[in-house]
C-alpha positions in Angstrom: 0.0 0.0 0.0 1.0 3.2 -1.0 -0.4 5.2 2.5 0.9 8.0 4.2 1.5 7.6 8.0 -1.9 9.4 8.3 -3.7 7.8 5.6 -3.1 4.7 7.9 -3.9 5.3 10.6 -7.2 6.7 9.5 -8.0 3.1 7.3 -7.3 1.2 10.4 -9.0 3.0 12.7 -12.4 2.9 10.7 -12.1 -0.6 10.8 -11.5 -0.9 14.4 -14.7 1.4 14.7 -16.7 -1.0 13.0 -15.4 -4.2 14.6 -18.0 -6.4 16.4 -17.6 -7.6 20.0 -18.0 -10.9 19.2 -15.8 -13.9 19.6 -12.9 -14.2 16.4 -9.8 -14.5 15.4 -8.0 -11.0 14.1 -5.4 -10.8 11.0 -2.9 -8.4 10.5 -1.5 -8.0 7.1 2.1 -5.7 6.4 2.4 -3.5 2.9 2.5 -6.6 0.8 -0.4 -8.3 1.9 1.1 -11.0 3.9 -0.1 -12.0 7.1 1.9 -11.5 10.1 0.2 -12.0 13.0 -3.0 -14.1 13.9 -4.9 -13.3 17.2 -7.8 -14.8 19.1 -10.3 -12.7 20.7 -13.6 -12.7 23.3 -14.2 -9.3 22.2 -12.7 -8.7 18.5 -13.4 -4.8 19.0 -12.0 -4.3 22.1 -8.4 -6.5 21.9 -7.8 -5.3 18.5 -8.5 -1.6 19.9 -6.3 -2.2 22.6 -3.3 -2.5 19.9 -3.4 0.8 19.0 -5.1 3.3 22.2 -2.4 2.5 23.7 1.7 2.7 24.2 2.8 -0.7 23.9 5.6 -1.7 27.0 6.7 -4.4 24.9 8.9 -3.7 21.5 8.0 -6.8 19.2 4.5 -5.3 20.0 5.3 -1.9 19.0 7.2 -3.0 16.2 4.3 -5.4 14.7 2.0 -2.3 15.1 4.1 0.0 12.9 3.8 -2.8 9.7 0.2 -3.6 10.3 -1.4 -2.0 7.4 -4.4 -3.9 7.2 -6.5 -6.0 9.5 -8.7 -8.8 8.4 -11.1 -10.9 11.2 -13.2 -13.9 11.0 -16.4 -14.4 13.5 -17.0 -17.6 15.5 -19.7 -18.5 17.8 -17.6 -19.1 21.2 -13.6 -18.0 22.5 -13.3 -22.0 22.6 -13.7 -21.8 18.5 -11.9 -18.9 18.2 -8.6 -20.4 20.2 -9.1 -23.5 17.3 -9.2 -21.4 14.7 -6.1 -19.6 15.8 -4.3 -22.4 16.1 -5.4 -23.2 12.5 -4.1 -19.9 10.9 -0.7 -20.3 13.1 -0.1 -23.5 11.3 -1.3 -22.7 8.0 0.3 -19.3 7.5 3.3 -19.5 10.1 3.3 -15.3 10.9 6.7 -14.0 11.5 5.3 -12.4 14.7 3.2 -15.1 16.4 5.1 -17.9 18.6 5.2 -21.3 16.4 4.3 -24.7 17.7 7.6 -26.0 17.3 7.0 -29.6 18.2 3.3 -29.3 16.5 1.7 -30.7 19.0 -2.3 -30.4 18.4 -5.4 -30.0 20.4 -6.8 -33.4 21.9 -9.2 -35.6 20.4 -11.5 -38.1 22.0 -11.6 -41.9 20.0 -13.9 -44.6 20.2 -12.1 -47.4 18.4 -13.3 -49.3 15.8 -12.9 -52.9 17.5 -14.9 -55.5 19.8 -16.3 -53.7 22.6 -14.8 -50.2 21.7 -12.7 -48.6 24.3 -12.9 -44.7 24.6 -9.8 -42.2 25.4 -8.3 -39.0 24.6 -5.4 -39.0 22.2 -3.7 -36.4 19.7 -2.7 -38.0 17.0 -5.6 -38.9 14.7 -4.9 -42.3 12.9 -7.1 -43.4 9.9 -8.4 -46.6 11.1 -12.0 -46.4 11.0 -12.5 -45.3 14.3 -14.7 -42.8 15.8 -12.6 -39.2 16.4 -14.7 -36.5 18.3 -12.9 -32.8 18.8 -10.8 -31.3 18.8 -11.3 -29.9 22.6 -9.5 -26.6 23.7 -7.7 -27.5 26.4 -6.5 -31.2 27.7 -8.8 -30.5 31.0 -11.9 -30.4 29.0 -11.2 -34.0 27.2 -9.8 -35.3 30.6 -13.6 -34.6 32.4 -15.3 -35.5 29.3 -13.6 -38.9 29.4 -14.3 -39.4 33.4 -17.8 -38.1 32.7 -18.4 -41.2 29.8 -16.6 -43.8 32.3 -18.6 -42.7 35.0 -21.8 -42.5 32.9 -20.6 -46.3 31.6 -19.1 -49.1 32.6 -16.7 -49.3 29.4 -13.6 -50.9 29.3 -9.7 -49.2 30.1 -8.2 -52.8 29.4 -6.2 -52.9 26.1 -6.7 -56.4 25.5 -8.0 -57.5 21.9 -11.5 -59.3 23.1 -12.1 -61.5 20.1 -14.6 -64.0 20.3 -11.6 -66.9 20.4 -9.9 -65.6 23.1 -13.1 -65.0 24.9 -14.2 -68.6 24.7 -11.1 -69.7 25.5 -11.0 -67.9 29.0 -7.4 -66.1 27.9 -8.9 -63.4 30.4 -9.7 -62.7 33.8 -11.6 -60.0 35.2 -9.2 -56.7 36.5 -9.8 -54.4 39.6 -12.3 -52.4 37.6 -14.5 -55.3 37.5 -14.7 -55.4 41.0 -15.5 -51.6 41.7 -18.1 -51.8 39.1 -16.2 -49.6 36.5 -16.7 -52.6 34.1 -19.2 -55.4 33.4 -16.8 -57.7 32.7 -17.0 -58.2 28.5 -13.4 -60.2 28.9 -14.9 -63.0 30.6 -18.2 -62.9 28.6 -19.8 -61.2 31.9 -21.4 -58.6 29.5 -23.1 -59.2 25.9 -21.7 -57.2 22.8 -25.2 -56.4 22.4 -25.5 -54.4 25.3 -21.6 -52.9 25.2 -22.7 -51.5 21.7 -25.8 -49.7 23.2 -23.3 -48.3 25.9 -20.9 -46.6 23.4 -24.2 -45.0 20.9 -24.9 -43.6 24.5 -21.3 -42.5 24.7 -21.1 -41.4 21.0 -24.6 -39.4 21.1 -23.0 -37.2 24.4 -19.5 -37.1 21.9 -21.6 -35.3 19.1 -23.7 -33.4 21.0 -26.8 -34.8 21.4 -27.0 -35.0 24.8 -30.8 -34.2 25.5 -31.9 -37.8 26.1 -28.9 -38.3 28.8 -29.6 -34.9 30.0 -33.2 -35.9 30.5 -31.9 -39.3 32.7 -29.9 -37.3 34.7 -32.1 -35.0 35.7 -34.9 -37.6 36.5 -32.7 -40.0 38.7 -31.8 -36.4 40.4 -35.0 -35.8 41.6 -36.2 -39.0 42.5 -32.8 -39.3 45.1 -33.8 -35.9 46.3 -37.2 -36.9 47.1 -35.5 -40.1 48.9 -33.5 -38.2 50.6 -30.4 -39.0 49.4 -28.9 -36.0 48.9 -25.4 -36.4 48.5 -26.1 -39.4 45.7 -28.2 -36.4 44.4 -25.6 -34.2 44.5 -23.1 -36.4 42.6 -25.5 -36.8 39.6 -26.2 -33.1 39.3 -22.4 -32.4 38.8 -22.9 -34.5 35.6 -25.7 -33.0 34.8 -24.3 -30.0 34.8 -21.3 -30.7 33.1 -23.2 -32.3 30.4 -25.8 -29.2 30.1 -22.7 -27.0 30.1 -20.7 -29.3 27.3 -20.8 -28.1 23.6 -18.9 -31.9 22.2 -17.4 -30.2 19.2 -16.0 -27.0 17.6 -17.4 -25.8 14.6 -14.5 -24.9 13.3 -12.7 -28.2 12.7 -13.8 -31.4 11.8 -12.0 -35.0 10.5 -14.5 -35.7 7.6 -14.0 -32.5 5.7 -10.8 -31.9 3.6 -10.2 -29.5 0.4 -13.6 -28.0 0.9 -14.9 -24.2 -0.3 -17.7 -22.8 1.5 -19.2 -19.6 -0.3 -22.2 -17.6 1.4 -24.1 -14.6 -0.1 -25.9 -11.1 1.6 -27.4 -8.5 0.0 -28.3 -4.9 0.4 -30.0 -2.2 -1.6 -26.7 -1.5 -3.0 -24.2 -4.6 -2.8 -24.1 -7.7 -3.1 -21.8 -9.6 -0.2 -19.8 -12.7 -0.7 -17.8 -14.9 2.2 -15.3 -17.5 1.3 -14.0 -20.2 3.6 -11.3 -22.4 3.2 -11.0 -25.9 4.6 -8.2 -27.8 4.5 -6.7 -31.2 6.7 -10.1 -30.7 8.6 -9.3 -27.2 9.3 -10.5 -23.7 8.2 -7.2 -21.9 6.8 -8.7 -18.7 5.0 -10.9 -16.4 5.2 -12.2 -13.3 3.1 -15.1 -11.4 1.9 -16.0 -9.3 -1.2 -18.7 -6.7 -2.1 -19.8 -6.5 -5.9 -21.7 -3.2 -6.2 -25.0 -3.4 -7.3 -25.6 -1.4 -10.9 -28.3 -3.5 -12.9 -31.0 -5.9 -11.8 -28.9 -9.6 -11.7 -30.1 -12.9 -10.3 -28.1 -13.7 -7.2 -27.6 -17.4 -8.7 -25.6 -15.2 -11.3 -23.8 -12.4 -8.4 -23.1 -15.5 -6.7 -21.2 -17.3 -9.9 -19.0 -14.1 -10.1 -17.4 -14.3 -6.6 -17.0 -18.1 -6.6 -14.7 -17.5 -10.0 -13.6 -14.5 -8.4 -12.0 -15.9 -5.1 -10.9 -19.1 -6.9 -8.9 -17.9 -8.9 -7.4 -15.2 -6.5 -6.8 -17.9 -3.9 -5.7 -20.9 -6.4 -8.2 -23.5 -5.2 -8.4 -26.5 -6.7 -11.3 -28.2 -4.1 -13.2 -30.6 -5.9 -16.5 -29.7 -3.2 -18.1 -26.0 -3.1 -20.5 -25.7 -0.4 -23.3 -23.1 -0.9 -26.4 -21.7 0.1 -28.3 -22.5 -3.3 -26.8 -23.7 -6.7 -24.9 -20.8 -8.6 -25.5 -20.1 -12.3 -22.4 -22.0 -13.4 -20.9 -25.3 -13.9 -17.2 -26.3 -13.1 -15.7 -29.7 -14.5 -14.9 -32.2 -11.8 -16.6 -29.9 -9.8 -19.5 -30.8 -7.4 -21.8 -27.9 -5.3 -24.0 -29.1 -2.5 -26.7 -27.0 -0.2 -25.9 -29.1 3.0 -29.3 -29.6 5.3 -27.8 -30.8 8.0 -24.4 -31.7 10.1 -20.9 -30.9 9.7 -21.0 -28.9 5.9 -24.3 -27.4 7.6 -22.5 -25.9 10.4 -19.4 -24.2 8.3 -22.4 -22.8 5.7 -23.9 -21.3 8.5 -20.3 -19.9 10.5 -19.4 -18.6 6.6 -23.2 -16.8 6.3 -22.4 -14.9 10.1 -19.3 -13.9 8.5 -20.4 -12.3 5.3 -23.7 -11.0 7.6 -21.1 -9.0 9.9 -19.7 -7.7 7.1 -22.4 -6.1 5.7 -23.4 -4.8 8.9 -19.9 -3.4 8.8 -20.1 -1.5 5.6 -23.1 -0.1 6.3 -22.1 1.2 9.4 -19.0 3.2 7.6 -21.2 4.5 5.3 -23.9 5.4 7.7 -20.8 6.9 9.6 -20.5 9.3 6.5 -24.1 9.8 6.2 -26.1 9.9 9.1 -29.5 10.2 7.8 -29.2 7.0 6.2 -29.5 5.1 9.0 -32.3 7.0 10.4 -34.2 6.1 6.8 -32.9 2.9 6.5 -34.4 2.0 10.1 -37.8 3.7 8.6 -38.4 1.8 5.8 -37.5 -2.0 7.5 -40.4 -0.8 10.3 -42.9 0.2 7.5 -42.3 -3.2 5.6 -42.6 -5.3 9.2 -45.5 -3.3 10.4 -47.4 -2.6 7.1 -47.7 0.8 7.2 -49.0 2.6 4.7 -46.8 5.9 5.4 -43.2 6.1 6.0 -43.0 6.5 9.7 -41.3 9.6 9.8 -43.1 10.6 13.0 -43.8 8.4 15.9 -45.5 8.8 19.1 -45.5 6.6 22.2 -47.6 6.8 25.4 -47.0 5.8 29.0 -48.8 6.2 31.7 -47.7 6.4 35.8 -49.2 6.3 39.0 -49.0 5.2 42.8 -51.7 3.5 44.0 -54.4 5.6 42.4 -52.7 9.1 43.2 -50.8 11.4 41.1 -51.7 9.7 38.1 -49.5 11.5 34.8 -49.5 10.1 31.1 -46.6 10.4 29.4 -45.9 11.2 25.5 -42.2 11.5 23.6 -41.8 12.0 20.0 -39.3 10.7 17.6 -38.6 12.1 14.3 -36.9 10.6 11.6 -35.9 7.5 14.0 -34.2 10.0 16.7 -35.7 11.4 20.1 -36.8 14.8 19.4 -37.5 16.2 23.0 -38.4 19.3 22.4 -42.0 18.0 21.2 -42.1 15.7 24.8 -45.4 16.2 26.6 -46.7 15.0 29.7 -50.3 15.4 30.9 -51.7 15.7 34.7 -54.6 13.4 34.7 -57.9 15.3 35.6 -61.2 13.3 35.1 -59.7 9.5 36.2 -60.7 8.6 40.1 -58.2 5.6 41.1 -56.0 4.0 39.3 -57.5 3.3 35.6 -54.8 3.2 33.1 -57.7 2.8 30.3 -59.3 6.0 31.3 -56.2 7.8 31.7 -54.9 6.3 28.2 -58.1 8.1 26.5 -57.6 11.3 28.4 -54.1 11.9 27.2 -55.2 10.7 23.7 -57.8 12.9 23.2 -56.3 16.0 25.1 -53.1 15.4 22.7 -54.4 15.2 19.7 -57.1 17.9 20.3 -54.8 20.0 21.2 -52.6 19.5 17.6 -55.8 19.0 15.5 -56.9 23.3 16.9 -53.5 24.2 16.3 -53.0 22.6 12.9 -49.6 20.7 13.8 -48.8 18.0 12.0 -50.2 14.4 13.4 -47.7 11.2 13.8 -48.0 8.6 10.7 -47.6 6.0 14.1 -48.7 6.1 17.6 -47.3 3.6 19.8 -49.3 2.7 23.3 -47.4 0.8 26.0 -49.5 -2.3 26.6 -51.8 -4.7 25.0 -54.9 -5.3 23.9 -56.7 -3.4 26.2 -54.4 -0.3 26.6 -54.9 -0.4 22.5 -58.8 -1.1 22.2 -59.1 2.3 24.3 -56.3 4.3 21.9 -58.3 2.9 19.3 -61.3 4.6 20.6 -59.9 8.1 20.9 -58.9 8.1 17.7 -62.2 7.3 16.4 -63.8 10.3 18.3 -61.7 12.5 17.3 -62.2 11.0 13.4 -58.4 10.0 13.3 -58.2 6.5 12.9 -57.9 6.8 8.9 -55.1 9.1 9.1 -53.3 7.6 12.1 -51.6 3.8 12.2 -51.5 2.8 15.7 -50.3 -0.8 17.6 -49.7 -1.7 21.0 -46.4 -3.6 22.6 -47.3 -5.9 25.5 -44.0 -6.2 27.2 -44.4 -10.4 28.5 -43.0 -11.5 25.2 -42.7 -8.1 23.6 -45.6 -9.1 20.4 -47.1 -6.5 18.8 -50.2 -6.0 18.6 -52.8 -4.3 15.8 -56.2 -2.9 15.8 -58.9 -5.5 14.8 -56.3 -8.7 15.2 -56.7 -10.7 18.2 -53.3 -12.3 16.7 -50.0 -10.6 17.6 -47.1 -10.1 14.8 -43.8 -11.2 17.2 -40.6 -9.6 15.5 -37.3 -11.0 15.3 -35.9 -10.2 19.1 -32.4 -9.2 17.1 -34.5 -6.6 14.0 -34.2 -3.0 13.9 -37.9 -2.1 14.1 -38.4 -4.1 17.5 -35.2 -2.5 19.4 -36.9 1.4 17.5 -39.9 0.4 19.5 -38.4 -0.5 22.8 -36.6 2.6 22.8 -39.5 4.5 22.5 -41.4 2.6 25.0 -38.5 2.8 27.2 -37.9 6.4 26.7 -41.4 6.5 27.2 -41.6 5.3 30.6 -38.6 7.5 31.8 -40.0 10.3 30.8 -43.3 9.4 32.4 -41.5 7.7 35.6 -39.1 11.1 35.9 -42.6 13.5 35.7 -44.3 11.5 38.3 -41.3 11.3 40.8 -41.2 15.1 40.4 -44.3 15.5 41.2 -44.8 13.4 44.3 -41.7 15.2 45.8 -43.2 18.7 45.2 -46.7 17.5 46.5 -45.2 16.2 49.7 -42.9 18.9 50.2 -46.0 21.0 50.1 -48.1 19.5 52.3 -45.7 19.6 54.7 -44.0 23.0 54.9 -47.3 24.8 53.2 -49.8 23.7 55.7 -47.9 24.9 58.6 -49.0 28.7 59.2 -46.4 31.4 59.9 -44.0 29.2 57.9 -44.0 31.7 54.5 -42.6 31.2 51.3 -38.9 32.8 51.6 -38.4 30.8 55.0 -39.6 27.3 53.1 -36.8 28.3 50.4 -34.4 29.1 53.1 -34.9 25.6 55.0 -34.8 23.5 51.7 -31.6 25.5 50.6 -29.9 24.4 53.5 -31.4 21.2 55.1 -31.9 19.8 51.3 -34.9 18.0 52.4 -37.8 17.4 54.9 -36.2 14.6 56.6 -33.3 16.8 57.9 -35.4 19.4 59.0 -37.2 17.4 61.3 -34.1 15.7 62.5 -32.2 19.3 63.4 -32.2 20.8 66.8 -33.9 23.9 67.5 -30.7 25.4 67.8 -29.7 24.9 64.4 -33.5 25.6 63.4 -33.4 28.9 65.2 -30.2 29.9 64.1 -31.5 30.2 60.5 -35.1 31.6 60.7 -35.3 33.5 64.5 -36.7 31.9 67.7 -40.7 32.5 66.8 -40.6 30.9 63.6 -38.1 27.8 64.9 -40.3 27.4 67.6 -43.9 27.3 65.6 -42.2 24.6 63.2 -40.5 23.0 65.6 -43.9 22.1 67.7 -45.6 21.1 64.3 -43.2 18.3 63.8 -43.5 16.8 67.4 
């Protein structure tokens, strides 16, 4: 790269802006491109930030800092993946600044062998005979407790003896110690059928893969039936498995045995651009990374965007994999060349860790650009809510109400206004409730309604394209209402968010619409209803405080207004005053005064 110091320095850091704080491993690339240095991460955006807000004590630290030039990241779903994949890159890509494996020693597996009454260990070197390998783990403690969870779960065998049916019928072996302490059934001796070994290790294999629900389930149910006996330290030990198996993911993501020379493509699209990710696997392990954008300038089939960044990063990465995973079949063929849209398992998994990747990315260049342009986020955020909610208007005004009381008294309603998907505070308005006795949030929900909208209808303001009431049906049948008397409900969309499983509902649809927890338009609403509620909350407080502060001091005569201001400026509160002495009492307003306040508070 031909960058100024500055230049730089700016690139990076708008990357580092838009990082996400998810789990990852980071790249950093020198002038030419080459990688040299690979990072893990809990947080991406924080530990690559850290790299550069701050003076580095170390110098190989401060040195790698002034070659990065550019910094490349790929998302995984836990810091247990994202230690994996690090060790991955390391091995693939051997970065001058990162400290090698010298004697390449790898993460540890867990084998069930493929012989007569499997045994099960951990190992680290994978060995292709037919056997079972399950991994890898990230550290040797988690395969160490997996493999005393399974022998404790199952009597299998630790013996290394090869139990073929000769040397079984010809009594070659005698039962060992673990026989005796129940560790073992005792297959040497023919103590224990094959039959019944074998449904053992699809027990032990179904915890190995993952599927631990059925086991889970077992667990739990011979928990609570030795805590109703009483037997609560038996209890106790089988809730520590249960635990450890609840807490137990059995396998990374990130590698697997059964997949070798594999591409993985996944595809995103904006109004704009079209977003590609490409993952590499090699040896069971993904070695690169990288995503393009193809900007959008005629209408094209994404079968036929798709085709265009599969030739694209090929070529620019030399692959010569014979298997291209995808999300749906390209527009293209390649000889010898086979695509598949995996349902399921392993090639299921990577399609889906390659579609969060090229998902973060676009979230990533739309931020920048939004960064740029901030009313393009504020439009954007617009038009996904009128496409979820069906609105026939571009909600460029919203509304939200609230209402507040305590136990029947002081009862306010709340409104705040957003415009163009930002607060605009200057339009907040609260309302004293007048014609509600006791607490009736319906009543109080049509006052501020109709006072509201009266109030804007005489002064020929301009009315919301939404109104959003806090609450459900109810609080929205009575919304519903007010509008109608005023002759509003044509011009006006309204819903209502009921805040149990936050659904959304409409007027006329006993059926709620529930949103996606993670979409724009649901977290827009929240805010509101949440800003909402402050505002509301905040109103209300101040207005109990004023009403008791009054009824306190204004009720006592000879106590006027400038002495109240005097005792509040300097005893902050009505608590204080009544624990002063008179001394300090009289001391501030005179004797007569100290004394005709001091008698009304005892």
């Amino acid at each position: 790269m031909s960058q100024t110091s500055e230049d730089t320095k700016a690139y990076l850091q708008q990357i580092i802006s838009n990082l996400p704080e998810n789990p990852g491993c980071y790249l950093y690339l020198d002038e030419s491109e080459v990688i040299i240095y690979v990072g893990k991460a809990k947080n991406l955006k924080k530990r690559v930030s850290s790299y550069f807000n701050k003076n580095q004590d170390a110098i190989k630290t401060r040195i790698l800092v002034k070659k990065i030039r550019d910094i490349q990241y790929v998302v995984v779903s836990s810091e247990e993946d994202a230690l994996l994949l690090e060790n991955n890159m390391i091995k693939e890509h051997q970065p001058r600044y990162n400290i090698l494996l010298k004697d390449d020693k790898t993460y540890p597996w867990i084998v069930v062998k493929k012989e007569r009454f499997p045994r099960v260990f951990q190992t680290r070197t994978l060995v292709k005979d037919k056997s079972s390998y399950y991994g890898p783990y990230p550290s040797l403690f988690v395969s160490k407790m997996m493999v005393k969870l399974i022998h404790q779960l199952y009597p299998i065998r630790i013996c290394n003896y090869p139990l073929l049916s000769d040397n079984i019928d010809a009594g070659k072996y005698k039962v060992c110690l673990q026989y005796h302490i129940k560790n073992c059934l005792g297959p040497c001796q023919a103590l224990q059928s094959e039959e019944d070994y074998n449904k053992d290790i699809f027990a032990v294999q179904e915890i190995l893969k993952g599927n631990v629900s059925q086991i889970s389930k077992k667990l739990f149910d011979e928990m609570k039936t030795l805590a109703e006996e009483l037997r609560f330290e038996e209890a106790q030990k089988v809730k520590e498995k249960y635990r450890l198996i609840e807490n137990y993911r059995a396998k990374s993501i990130v590698v697997s045995t059964n997949l070798n020379n594999i591409d993985v493509f996944s595809f995103d699209k904006s109004e704009r651009s079209a977003y590609i990710n490409y993952l590499h696997v090699s040896a069971g392990s993904i070695i690169r990374s990288c995503t393009i954008e193809y900007k959008l300038r005629i209408e094209e089939k994404d079968e036929v965007l798709l085709s265009q960044g599969i030739i694209e990063l090929r070529l620019r990465f030399k692959s010569q994999a014979k298997e291209i995973i995808v999300p749906f079949v390209p527009d293209m063929q390649l000889n010898g060349v086979v695509f598949s849209v995996p349902q399921r398992g392993d090639k299921k998994e990577l399609l889906h860790l390659s579609e969060k990747n090229v998902g973060q990315y676009k979230i990533d260049q739309l931020k920048q650009a939004e960064k740029l342009n901030p009313e393009q986020r504020g439009m954007r955020i617009m038009q996904t809510m009128q496409k979820d909610l069906n609105l026939k208007e571009l909600p460029l005004h919203i509304e939200c109400f609230d209402n507040s009381n305590l136990q029947g008294t002081n009862a306010v309603s709340a409104c705040v206004v957003f415009k163009n998907a930002r607060p605009s505070k200057k339009d907040y308005r609260h309302f004293n409730i007048k014609t509600v006795v006791g607490p009736d949030d319906f009543a109080s929900m049509y006052e501020a309604m109709v006072r509201r909208y009266s109030r804007l209808l005489e002064e020929q303001q301009p009315l919301p394209q939404l109104i959003i009431v806090d609450g459900g049906k109810g609080q929205l049948s009575i919304s519903v209402k007010a509008l109608h008397d005023l002759n509003l409900t044509s011009r006006i969309a309204i819903i209502g968010i009921a805040k149990r499983l936050e659904e959304i509902y409409f007027p006329d649809d006993p059926i709620p619409l529930y949103i996606d927890k993670n979409s724009e338009t649901l977290k827009l609403i929240q805010q509101l209803r949440d800003e909402a509620h402050r505002f509301g909350i905040t109103f209300h407080r101040n207005k109990r405080s004023k009403q008791q502060i009054e009824s306190e001091l204004d009720s006592i005569k000879g106590i006027g207004e400038l002495t109240k201001m005097s005792l509040l400026k300097h005893f902050k509160s009505i608590k204080k005053i009544k624990e002063a002495s008179l001394e300090e009492i009289v001391e501030l307003i005179g004797k007569k005064k100290a004394e005709i306040l001091f008698r009304s508070f005892t």
